[in-house]
N, C-alpha and C positions, 0 to 999 in steps of 0.2 A: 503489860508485858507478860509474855506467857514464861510457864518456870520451866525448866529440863526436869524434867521424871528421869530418876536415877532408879536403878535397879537395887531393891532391898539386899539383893542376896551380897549383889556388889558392891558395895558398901558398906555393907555388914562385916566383910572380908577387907576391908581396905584399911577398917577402924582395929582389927584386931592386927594388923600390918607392925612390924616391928619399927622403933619410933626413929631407927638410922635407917629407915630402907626406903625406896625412888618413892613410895605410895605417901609415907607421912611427907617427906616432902616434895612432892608435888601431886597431890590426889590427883586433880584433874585432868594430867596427863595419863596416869594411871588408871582413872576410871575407863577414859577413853579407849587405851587400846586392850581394856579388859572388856570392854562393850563390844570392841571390833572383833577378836577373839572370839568372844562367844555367837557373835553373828556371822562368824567365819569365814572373816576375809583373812587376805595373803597376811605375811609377817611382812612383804614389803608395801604392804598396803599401811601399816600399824604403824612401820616406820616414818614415812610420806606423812602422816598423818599426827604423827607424837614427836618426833623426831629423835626417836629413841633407837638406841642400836639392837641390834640383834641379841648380843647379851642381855644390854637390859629389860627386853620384852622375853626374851628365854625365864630370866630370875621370876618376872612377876607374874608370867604364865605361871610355872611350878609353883610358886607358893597359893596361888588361887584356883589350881586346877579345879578343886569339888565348886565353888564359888561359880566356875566360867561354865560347866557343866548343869549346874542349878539353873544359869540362868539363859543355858541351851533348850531347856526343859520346858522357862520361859515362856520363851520365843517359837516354839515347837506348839507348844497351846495356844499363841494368838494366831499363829499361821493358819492353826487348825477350825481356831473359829472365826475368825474370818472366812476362811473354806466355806466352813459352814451355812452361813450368813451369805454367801454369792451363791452357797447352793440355793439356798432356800428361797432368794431373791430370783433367780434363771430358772426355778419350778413354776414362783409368780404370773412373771414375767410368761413362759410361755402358757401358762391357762388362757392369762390377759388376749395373748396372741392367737388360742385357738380358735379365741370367741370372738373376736376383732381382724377381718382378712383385712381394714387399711391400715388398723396399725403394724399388720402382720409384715406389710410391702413395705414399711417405712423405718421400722426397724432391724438394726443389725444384733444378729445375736453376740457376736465375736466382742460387743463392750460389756458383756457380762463374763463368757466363758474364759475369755484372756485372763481377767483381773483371778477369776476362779483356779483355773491353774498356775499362775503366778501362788496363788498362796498355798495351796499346797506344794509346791514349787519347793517355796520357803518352808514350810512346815516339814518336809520331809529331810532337807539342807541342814535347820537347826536342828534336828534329832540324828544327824548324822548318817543319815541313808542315804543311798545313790539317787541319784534324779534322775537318770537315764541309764538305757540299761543299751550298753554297745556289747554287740557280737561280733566278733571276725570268723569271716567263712571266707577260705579260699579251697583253690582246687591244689594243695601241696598234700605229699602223702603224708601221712604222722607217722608216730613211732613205730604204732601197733601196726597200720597198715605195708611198713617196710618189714616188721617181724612176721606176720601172716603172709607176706609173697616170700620171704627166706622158708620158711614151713612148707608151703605147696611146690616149690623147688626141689625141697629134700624128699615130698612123698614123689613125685615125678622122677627123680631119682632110683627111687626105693623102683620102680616099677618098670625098668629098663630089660629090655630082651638078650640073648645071649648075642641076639645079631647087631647090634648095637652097643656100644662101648662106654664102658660106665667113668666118668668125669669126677675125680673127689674134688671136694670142695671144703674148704673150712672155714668158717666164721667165725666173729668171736661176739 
């Protein structure tokens, strides 16, 4: 029977747990949503999962923050090499393929590059950077754009002939 590898750091942190507080008694539910935490799922994922309320994952968050952090740091290194290790395997892989045109036709690249950004994926999630990077572009005017057409009004203004009649205007 295979063992659960438990996180040093998390553990490390759970033993120095005050001996009235959720960790001493009941570690394993402790570890677990200090494992989830750091792997960065929801609080109602930690709860589903521990059965722990929101206070009590609130307390054991705070008192293990450096601990969940440590072991964001982790999981941000296996992501990374693993990364690595699919790079290095899909460099392989396509040599193999340049030199080979039937296994070239018979292979898909997409079971190597998938798994490869999945872990960096993951690698950049545990270190807390965005994974995507979303833009909004619409065609509304912004701020600047409504203060620049108030400005070219007021010089259109300024520039008015005697034969035409000058409109005040005030803005705020």
């Amino acid at each position: 029977m295979p063992e659960k590898v438990v996180s040093v750091c998390l553990a490390d942190s759970l033993m120095a747990a005050s001996p009235l507080s959720l960790e001493k008694r009941d570690p394993t539910k402790a570890m677990l949503a200090l494992e989830m935490l750091a792997g960065g799922e929801t609080w109602q994922k930690v709860s589903e999962a521990t059965g722990l309320n929101f206070d009590q994952i609130s307390r054991v968050r705070a008192r293990h923050e450096t601990a969940i952090e440590q072991r964001r740091k982790e999981l941000a290194q296996d992501g990374f090499e693993m990364a690595e290790g699919l790079r290095l395997l899909i460099k392989q892989k396509m040599e193999m393929l340049a030199e080979n045109p039937d296994a070239l036709a018979k292979t898909n690249l997409r079971d190597l590059v998938l798994p490869y950004g999945i872990a960096v994926d993951k690698g950049m999630q545990a270190m807390g950077q965005p994974t995507a990077v979303v833009e909004h572009r619409g065609n509304k005017p912004s701020l600047e754009d409504a203060i620049k057409a108030v400005e070219e009004a007021r010089a259109r203004l300024k520039n008015v002939t005697p034969d035409k009649p000058v409109i005040e205007v005030e803005t705020k």
